[in-house]
mmCIF file of the N, C-alpha and C atoms, coordinates in Angstrom:
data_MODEL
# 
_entry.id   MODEL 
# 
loop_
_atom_site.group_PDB 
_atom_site.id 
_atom_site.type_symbol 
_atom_site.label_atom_id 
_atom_site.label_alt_id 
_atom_site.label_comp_id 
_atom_site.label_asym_id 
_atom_site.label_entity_id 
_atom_site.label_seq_id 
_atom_site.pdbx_PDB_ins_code 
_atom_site.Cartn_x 
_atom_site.Cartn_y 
_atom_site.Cartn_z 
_atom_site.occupancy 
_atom_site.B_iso_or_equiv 
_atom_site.pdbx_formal_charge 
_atom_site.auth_seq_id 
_atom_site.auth_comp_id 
_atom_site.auth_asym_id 
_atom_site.auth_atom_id 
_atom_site.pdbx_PDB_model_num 
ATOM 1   N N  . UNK A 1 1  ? 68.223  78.922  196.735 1.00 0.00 ? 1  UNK A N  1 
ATOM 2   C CA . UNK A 1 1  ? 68.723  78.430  195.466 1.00 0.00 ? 1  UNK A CA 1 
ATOM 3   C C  . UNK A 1 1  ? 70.207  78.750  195.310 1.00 0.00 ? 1  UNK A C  1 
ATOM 4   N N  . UNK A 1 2  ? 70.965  79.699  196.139 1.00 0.00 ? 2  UNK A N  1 
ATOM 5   C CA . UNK A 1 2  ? 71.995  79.971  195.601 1.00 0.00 ? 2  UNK A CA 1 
ATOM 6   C C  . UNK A 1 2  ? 73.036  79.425  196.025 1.00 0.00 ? 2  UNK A C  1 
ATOM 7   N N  . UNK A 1 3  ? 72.412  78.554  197.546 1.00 0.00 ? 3  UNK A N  1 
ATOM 8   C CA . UNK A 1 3  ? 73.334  77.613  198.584 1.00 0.00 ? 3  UNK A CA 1 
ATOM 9   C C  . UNK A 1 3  ? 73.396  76.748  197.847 1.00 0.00 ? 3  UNK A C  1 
ATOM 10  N N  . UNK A 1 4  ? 72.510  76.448  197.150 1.00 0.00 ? 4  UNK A N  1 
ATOM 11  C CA . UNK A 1 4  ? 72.758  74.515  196.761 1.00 0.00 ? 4  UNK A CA 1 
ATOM 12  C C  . UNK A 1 4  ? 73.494  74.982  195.590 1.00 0.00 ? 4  UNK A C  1 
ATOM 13  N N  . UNK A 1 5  ? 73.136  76.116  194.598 1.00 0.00 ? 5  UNK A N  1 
ATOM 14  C CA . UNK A 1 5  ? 74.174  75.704  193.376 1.00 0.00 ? 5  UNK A CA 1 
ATOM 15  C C  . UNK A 1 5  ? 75.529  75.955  194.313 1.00 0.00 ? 5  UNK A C  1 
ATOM 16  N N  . UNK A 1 6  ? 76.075  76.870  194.607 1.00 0.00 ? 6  UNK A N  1 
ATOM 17  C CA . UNK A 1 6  ? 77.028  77.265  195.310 1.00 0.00 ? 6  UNK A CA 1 
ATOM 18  C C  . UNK A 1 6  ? 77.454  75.550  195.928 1.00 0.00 ? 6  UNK A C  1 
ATOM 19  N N  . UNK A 1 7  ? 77.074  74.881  196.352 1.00 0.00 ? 7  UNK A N  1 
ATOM 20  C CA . UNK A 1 7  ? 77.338  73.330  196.672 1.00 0.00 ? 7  UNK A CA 1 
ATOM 21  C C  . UNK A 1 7  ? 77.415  72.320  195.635 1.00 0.00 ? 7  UNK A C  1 
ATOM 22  N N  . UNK A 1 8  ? 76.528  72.759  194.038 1.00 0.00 ? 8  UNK A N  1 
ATOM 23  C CA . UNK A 1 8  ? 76.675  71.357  193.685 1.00 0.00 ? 8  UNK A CA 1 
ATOM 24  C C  . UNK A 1 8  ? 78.086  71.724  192.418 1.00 0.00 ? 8  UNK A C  1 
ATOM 25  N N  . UNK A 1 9  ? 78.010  73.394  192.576 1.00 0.00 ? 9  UNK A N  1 
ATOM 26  C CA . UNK A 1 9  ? 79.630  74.146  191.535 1.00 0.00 ? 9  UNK A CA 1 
ATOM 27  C C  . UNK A 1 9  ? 81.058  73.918  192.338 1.00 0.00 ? 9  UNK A C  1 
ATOM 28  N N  . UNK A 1 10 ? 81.045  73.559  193.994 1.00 0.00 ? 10 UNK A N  1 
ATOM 29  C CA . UNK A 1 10 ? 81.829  73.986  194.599 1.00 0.00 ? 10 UNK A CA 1 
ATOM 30  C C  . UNK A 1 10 ? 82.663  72.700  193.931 1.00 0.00 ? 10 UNK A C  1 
ATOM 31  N N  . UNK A 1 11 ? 82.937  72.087  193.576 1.00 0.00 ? 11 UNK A N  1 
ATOM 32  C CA . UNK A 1 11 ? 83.728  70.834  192.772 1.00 0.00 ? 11 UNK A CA 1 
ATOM 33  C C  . UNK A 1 11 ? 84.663  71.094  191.564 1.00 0.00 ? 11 UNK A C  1 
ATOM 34  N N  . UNK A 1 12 ? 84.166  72.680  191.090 1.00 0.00 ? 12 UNK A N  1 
ATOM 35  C CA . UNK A 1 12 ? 84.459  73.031  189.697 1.00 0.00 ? 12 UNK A CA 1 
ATOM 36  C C  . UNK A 1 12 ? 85.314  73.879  190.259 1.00 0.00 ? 12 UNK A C  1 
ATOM 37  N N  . UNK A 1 13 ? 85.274  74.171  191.433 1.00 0.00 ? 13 UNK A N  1 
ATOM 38  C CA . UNK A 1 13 ? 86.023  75.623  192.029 1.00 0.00 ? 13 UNK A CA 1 
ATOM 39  C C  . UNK A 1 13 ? 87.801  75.461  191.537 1.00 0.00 ? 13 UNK A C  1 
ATOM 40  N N  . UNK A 1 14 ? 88.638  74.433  191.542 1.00 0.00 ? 14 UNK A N  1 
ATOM 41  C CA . UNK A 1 14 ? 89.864  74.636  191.032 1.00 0.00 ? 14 UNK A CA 1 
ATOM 42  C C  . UNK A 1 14 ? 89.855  74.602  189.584 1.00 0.00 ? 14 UNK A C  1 
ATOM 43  N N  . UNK A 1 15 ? 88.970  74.233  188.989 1.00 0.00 ? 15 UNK A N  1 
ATOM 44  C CA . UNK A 1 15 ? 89.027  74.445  187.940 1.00 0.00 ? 15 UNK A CA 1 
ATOM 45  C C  . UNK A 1 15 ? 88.638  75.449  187.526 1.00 0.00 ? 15 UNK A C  1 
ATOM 46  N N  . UNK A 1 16 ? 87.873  76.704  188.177 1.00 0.00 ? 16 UNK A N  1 
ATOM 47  C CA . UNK A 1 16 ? 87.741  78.031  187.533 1.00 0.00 ? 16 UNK A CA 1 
ATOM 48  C C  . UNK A 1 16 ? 89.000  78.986  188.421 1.00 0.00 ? 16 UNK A C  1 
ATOM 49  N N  . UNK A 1 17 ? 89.790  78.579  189.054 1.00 0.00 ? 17 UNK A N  1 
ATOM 50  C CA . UNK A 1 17 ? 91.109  78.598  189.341 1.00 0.00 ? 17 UNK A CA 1 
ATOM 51  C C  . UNK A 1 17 ? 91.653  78.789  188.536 1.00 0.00 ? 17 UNK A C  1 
ATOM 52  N N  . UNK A 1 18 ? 92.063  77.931  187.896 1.00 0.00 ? 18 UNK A N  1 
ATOM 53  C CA . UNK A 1 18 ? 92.985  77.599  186.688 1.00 0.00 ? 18 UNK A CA 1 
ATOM 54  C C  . UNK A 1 18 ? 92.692  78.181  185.709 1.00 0.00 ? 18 UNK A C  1 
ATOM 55  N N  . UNK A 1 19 ? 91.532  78.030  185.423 1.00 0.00 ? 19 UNK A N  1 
ATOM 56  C CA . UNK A 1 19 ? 90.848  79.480  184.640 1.00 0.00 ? 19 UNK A CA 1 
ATOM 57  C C  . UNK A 1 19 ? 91.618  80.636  184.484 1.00 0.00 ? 19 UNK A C  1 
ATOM 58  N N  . UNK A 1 20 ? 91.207  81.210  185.612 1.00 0.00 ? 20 UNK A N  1 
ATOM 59  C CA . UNK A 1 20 ? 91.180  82.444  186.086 1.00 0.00 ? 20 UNK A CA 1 
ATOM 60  C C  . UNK A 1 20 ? 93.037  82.713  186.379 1.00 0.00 ? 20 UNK A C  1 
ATOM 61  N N  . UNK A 1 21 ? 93.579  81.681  186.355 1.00 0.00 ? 21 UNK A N  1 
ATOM 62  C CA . UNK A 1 21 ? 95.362  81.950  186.489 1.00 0.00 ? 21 UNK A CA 1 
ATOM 63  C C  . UNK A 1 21 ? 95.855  82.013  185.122 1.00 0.00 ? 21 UNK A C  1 
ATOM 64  N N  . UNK A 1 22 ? 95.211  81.323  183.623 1.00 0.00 ? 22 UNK A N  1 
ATOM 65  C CA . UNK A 1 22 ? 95.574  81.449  182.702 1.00 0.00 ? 22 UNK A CA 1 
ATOM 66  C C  . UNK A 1 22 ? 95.250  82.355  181.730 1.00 0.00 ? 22 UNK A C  1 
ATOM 67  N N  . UNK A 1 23 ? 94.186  83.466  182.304 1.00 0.00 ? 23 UNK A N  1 
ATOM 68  C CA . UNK A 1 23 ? 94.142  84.315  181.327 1.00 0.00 ? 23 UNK A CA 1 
ATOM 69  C C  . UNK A 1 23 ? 94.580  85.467  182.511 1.00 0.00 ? 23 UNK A C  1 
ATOM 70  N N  . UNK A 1 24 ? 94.789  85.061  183.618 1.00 0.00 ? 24 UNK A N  1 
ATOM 71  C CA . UNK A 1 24 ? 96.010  86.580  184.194 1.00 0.00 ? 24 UNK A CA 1 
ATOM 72  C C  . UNK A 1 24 ? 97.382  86.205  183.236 1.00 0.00 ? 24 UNK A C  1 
ATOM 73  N N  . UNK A 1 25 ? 97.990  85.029  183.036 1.00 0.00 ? 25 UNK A N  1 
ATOM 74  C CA . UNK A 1 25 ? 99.183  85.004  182.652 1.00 0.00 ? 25 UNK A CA 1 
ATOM 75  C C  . UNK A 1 25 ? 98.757  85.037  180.731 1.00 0.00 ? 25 UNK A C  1 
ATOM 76  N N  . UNK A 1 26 ? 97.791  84.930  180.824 1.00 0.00 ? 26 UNK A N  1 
ATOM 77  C CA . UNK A 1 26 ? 97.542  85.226  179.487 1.00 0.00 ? 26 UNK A CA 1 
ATOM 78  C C  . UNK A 1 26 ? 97.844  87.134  178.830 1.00 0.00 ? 26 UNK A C  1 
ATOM 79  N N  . UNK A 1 27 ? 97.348  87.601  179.487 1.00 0.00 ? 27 UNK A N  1 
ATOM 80  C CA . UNK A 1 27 ? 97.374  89.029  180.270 1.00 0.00 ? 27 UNK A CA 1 
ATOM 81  C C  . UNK A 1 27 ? 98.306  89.886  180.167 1.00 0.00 ? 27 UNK A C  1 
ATOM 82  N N  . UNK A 1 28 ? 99.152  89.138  181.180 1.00 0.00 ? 28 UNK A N  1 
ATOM 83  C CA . UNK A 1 28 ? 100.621 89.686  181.061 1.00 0.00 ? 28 UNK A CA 1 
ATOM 84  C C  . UNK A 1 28 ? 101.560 89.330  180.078 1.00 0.00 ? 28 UNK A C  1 
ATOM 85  N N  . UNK A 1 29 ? 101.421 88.048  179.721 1.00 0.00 ? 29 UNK A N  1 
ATOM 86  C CA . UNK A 1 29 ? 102.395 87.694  178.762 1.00 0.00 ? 29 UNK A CA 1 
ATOM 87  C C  . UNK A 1 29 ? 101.990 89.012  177.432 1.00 0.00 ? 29 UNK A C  1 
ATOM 88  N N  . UNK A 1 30 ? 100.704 88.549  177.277 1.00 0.00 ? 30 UNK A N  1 
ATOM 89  C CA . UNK A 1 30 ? 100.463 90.284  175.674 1.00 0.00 ? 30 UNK A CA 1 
ATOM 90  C C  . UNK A 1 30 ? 101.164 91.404  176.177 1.00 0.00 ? 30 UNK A C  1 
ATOM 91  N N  . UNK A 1 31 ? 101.118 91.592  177.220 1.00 0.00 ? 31 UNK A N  1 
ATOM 92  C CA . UNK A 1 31 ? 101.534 93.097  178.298 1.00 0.00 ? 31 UNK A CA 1 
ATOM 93  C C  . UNK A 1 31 ? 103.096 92.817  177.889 1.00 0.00 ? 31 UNK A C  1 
ATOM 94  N N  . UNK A 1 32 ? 103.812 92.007  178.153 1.00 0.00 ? 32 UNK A N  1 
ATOM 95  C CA . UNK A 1 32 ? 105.297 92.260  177.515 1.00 0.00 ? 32 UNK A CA 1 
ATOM 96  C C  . UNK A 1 32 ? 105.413 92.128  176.404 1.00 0.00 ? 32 UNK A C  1 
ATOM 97  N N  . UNK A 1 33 ? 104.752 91.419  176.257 1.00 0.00 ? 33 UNK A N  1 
ATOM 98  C CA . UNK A 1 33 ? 104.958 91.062  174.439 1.00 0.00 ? 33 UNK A CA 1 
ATOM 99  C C  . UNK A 1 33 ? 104.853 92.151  173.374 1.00 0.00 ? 33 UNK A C  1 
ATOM 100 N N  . UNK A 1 34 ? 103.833 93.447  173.920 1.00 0.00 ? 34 UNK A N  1 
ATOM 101 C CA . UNK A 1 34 ? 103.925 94.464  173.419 1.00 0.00 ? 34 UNK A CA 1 
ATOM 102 C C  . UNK A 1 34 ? 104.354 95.815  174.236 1.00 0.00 ? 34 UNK A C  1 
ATOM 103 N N  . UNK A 1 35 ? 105.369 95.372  175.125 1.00 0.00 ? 35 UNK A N  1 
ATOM 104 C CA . UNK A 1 35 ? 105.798 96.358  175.963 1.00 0.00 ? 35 UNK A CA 1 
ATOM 105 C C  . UNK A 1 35 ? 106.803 96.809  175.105 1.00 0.00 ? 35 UNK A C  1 
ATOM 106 N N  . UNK A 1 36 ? 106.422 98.545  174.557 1.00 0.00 ? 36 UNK A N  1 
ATOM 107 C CA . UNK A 1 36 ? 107.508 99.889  173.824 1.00 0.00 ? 36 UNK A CA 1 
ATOM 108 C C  . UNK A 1 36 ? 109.025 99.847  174.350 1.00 0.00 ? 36 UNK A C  1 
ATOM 109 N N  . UNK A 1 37 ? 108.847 99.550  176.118 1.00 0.00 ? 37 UNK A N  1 
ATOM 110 C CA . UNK A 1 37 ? 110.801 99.997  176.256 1.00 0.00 ? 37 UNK A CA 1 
ATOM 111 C C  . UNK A 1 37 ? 110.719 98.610  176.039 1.00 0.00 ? 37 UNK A C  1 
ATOM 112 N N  . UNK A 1 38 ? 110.465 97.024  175.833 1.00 0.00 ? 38 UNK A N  1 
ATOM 113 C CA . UNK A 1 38 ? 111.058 96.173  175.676 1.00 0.00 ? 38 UNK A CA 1 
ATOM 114 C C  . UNK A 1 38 ? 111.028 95.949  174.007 1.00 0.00 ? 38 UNK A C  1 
ATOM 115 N N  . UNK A 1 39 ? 110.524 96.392  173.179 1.00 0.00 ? 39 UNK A N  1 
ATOM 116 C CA . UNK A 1 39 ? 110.374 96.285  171.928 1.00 0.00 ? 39 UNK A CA 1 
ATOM 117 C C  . UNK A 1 39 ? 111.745 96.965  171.207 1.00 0.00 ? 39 UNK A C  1 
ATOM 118 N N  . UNK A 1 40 ? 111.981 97.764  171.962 1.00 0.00 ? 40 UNK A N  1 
ATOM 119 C CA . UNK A 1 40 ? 113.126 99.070  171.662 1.00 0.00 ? 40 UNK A CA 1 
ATOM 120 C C  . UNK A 1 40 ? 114.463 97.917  171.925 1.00 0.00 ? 40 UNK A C  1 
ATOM 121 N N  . UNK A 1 41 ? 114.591 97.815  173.200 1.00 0.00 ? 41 UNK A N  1 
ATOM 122 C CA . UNK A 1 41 ? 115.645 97.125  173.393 1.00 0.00 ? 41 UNK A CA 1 
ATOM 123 C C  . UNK A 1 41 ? 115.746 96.056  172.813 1.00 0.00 ? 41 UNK A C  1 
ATOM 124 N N  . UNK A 1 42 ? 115.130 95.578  172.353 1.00 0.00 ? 42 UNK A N  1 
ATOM 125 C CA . UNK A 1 42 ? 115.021 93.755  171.300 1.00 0.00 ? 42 UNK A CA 1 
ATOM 126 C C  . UNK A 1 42 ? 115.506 94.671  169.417 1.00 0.00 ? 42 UNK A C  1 
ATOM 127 N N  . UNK A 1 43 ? 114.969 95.552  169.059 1.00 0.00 ? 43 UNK A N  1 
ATOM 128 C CA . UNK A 1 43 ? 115.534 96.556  167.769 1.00 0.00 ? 43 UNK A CA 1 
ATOM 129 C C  . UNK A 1 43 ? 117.072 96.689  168.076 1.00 0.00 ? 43 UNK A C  1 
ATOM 130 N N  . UNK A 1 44 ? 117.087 96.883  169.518 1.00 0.00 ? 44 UNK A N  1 
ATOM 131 C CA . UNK A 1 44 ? 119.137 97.453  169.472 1.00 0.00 ? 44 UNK A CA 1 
ATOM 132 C C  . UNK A 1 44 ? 119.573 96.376  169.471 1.00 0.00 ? 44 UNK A C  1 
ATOM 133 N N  . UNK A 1 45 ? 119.238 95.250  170.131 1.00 0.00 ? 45 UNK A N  1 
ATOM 134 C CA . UNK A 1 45 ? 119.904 93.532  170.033 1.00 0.00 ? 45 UNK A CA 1 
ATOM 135 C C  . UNK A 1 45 ? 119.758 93.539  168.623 1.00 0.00 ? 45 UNK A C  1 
ATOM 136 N N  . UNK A 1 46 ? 118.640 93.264  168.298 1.00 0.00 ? 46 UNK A N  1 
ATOM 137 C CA . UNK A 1 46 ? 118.791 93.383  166.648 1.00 0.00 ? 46 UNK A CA 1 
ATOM 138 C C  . UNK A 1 46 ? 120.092 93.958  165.932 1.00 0.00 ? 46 UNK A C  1 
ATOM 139 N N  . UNK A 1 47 ? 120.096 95.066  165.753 1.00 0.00 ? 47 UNK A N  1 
ATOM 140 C CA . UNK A 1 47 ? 120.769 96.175  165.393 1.00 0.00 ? 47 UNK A CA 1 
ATOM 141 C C  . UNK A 1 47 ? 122.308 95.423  165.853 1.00 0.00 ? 47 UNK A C  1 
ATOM 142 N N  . UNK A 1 48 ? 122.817 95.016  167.132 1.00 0.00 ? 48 UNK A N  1 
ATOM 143 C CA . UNK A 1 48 ? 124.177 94.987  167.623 1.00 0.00 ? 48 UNK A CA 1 
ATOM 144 C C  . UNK A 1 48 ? 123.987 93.605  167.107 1.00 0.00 ? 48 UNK A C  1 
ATOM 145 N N  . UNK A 1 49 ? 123.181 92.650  166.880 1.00 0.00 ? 49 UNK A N  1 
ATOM 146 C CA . UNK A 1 49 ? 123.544 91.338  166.506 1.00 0.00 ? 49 UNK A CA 1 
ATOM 147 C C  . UNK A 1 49 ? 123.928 91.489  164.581 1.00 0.00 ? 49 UNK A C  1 
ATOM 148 N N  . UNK A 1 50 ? 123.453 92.480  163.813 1.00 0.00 ? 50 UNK A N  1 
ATOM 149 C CA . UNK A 1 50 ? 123.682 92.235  162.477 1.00 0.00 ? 50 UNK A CA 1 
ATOM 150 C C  . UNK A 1 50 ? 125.376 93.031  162.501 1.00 0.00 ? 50 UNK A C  1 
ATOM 151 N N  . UNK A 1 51 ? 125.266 94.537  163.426 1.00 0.00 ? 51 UNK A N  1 
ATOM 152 C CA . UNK A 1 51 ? 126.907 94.777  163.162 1.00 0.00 ? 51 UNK A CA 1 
ATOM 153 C C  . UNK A 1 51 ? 127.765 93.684  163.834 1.00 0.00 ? 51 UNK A C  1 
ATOM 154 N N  . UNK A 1 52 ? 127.697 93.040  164.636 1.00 0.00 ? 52 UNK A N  1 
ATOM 155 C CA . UNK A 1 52 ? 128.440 91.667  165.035 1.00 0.00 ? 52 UNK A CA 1 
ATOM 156 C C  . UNK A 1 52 ? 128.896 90.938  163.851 1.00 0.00 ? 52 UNK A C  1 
ATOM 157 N N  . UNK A 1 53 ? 127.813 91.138  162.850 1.00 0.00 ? 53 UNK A N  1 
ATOM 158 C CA . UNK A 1 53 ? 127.924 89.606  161.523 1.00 0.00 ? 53 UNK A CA 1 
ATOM 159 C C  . UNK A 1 53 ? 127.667 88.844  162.094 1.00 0.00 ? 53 UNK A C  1 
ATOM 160 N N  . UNK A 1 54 ? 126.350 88.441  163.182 1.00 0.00 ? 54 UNK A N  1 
ATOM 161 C CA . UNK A 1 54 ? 125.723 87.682  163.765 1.00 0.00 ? 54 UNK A CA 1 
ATOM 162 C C  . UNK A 1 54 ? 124.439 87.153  163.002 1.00 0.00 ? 54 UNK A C  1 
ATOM 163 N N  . UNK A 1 55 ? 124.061 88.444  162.112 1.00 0.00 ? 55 UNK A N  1 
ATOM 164 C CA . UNK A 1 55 ? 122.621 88.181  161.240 1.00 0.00 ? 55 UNK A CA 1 
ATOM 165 C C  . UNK A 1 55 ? 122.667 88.744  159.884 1.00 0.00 ? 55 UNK A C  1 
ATOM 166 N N  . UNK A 1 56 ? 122.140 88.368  158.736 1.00 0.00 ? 56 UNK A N  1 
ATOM 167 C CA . UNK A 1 56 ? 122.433 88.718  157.724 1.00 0.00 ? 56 UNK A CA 1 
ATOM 168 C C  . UNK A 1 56 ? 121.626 90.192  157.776 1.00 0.00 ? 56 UNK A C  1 
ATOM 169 N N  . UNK A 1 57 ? 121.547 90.745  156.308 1.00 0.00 ? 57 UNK A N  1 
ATOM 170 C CA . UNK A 1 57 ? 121.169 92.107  156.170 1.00 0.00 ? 57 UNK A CA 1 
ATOM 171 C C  . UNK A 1 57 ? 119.412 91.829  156.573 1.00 0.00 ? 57 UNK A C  1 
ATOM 172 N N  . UNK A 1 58 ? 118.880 90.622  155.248 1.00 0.00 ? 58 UNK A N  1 
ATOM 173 C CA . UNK A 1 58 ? 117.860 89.874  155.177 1.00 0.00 ? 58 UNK A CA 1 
ATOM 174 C C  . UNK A 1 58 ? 117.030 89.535  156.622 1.00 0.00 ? 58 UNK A C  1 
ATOM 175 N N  . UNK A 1 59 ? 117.620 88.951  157.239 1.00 0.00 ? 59 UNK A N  1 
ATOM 176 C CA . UNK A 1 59 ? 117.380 88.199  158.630 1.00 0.00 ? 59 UNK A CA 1 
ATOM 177 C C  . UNK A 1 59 ? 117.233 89.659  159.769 1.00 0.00 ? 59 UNK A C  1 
ATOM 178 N N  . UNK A 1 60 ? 118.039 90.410  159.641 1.00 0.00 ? 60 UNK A N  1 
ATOM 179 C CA . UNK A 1 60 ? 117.975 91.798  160.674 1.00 0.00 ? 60 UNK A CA 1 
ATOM 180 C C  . UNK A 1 60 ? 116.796 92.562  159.925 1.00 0.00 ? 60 UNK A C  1 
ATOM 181 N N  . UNK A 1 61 ? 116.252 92.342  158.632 1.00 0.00 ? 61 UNK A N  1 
ATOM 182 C CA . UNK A 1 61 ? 115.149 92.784  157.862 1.00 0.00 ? 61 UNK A CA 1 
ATOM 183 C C  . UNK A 1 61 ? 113.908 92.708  158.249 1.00 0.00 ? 61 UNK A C  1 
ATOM 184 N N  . UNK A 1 62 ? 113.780 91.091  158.781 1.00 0.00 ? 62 UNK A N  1 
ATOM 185 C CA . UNK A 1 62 ? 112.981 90.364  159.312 1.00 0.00 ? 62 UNK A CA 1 
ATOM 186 C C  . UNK A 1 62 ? 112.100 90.937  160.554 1.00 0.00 ? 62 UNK A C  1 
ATOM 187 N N  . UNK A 1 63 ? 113.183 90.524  161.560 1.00 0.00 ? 63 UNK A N  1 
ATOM 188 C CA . UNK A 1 63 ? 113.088 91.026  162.459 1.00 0.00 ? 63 UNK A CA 1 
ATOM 189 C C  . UNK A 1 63 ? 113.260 92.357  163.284 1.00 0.00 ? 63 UNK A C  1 
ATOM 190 N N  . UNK A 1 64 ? 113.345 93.041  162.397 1.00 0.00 ? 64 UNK A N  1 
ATOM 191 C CA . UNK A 1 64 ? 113.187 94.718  162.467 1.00 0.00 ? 64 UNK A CA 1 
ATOM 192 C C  . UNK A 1 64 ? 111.506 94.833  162.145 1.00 0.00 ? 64 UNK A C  1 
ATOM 193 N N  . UNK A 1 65 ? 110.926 94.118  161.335 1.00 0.00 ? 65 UNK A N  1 
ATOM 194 C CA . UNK A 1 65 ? 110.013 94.074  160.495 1.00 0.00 ? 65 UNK A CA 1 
ATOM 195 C C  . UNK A 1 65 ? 108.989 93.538  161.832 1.00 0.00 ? 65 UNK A C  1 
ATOM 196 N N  . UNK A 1 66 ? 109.187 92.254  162.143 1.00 0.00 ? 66 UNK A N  1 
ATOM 197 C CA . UNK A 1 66 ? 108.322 91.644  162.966 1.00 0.00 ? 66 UNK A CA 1 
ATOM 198 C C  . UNK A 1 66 ? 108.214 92.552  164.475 1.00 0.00 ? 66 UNK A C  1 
ATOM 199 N N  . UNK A 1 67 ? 109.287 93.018  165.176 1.00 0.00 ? 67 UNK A N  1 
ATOM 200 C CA . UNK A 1 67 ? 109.593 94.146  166.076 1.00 0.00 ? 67 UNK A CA 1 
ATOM 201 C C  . UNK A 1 67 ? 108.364 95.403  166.158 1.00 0.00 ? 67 UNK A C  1 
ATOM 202 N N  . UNK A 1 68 ? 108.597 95.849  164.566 1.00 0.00 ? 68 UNK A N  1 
ATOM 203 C CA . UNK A 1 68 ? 107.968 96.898  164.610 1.00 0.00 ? 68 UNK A CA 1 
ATOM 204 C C  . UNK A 1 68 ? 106.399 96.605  164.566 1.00 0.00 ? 68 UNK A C  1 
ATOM 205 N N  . UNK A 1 69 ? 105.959 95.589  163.885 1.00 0.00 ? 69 UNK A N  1 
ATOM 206 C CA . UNK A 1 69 ? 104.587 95.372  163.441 1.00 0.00 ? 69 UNK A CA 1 
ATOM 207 C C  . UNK A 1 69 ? 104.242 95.207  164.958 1.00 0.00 ? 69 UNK A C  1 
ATOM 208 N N  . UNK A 1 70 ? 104.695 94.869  166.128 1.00 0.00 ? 70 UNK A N  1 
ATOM 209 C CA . UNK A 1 70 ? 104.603 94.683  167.694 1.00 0.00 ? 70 UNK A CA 1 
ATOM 210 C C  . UNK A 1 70 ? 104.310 95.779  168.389 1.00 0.00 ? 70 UNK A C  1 
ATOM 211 N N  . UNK A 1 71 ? 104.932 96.845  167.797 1.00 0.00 ? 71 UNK A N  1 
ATOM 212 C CA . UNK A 1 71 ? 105.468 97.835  168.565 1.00 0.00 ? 71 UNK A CA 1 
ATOM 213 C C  . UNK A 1 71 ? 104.197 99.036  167.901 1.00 0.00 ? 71 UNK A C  1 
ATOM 214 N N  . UNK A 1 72 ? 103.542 98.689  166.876 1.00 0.00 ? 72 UNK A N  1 
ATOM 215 C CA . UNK A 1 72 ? 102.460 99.395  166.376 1.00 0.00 ? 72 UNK A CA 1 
ATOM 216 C C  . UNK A 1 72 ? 101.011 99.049  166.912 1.00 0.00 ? 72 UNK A C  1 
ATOM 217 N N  . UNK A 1 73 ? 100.962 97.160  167.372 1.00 0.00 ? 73 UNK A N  1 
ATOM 218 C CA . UNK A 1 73 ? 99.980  96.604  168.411 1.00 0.00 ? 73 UNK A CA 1 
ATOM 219 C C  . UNK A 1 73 ? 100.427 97.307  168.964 1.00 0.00 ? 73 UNK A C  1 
ATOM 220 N N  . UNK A 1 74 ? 101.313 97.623  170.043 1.00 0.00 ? 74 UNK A N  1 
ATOM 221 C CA . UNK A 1 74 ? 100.904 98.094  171.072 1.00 0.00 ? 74 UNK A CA 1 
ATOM 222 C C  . UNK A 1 74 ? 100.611 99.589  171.078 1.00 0.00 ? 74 UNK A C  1 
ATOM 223 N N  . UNK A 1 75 ? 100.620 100.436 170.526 1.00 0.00 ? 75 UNK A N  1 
ATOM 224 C CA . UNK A 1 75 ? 99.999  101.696 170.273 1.00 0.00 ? 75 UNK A CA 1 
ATOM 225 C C  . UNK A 1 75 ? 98.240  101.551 170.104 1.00 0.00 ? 75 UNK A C  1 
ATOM 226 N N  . UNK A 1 76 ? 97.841  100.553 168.995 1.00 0.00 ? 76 UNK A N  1 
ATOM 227 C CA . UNK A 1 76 ? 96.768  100.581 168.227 1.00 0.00 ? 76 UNK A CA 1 
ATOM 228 C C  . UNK A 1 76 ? 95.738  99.372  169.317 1.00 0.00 ? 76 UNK A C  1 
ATOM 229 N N  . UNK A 1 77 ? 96.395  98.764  169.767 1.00 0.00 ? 77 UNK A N  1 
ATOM 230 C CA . UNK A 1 77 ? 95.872  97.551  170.302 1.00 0.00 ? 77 UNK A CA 1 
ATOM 231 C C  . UNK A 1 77 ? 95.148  96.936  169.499 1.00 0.00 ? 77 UNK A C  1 
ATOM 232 N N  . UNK A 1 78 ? 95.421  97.084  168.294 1.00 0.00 ? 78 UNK A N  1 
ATOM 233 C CA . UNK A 1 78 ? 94.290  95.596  167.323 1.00 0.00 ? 78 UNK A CA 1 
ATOM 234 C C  . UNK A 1 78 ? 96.003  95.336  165.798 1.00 0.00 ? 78 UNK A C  1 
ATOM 235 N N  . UNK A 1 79 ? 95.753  94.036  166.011 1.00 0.00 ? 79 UNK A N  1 
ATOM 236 C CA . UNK A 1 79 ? 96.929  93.533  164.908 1.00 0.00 ? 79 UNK A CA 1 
ATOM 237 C C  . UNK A 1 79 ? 96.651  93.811  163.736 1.00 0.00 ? 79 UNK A C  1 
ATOM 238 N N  . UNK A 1 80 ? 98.178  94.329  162.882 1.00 0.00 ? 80 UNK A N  1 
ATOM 239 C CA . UNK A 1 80 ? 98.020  94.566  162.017 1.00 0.00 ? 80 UNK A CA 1 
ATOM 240 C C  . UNK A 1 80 ? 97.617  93.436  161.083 1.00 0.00 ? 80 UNK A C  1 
# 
């Protein structure tokens, strides 16, 4: 029984490929997305883009805000 399914699935096989490639890159992408030294360094861009007068007080508010709520996933691993 396990030859023939194994023969009548083998058709589906790139498609559990593809599968299986989009939740590795699914994966990693969360993995940076809540990576601490990259969260840090995106706060100092922050930070050097509002003393520039690149971003308002408001807007560096924001995204100090959205930064951190990231940077607490990745400690807690469940969203705030």
């Amino acid at each position: 029984m396990g030859l023939f399914s194994a023969l009548l699935t083998l058709p589906l096989a790139p498609v559990r490929g593809v599968i299986a490639l989009g939740e590795q890159l699914e994966r990693e992408a969360y993995r940076q997305w809540t990576d601490p030294a990259n969260i840090r360094q995106q706060l100092g861009a922050v930070q050097a883009a509002y003393d520039a007068g690149d971003l308002t007080e408001e807007q560096r508010d924001e995204q100090q805000d959205e930064l951190v709520s990231r940077l607490l996933l990745s400690r807690t691993g469940e969203p705030r």
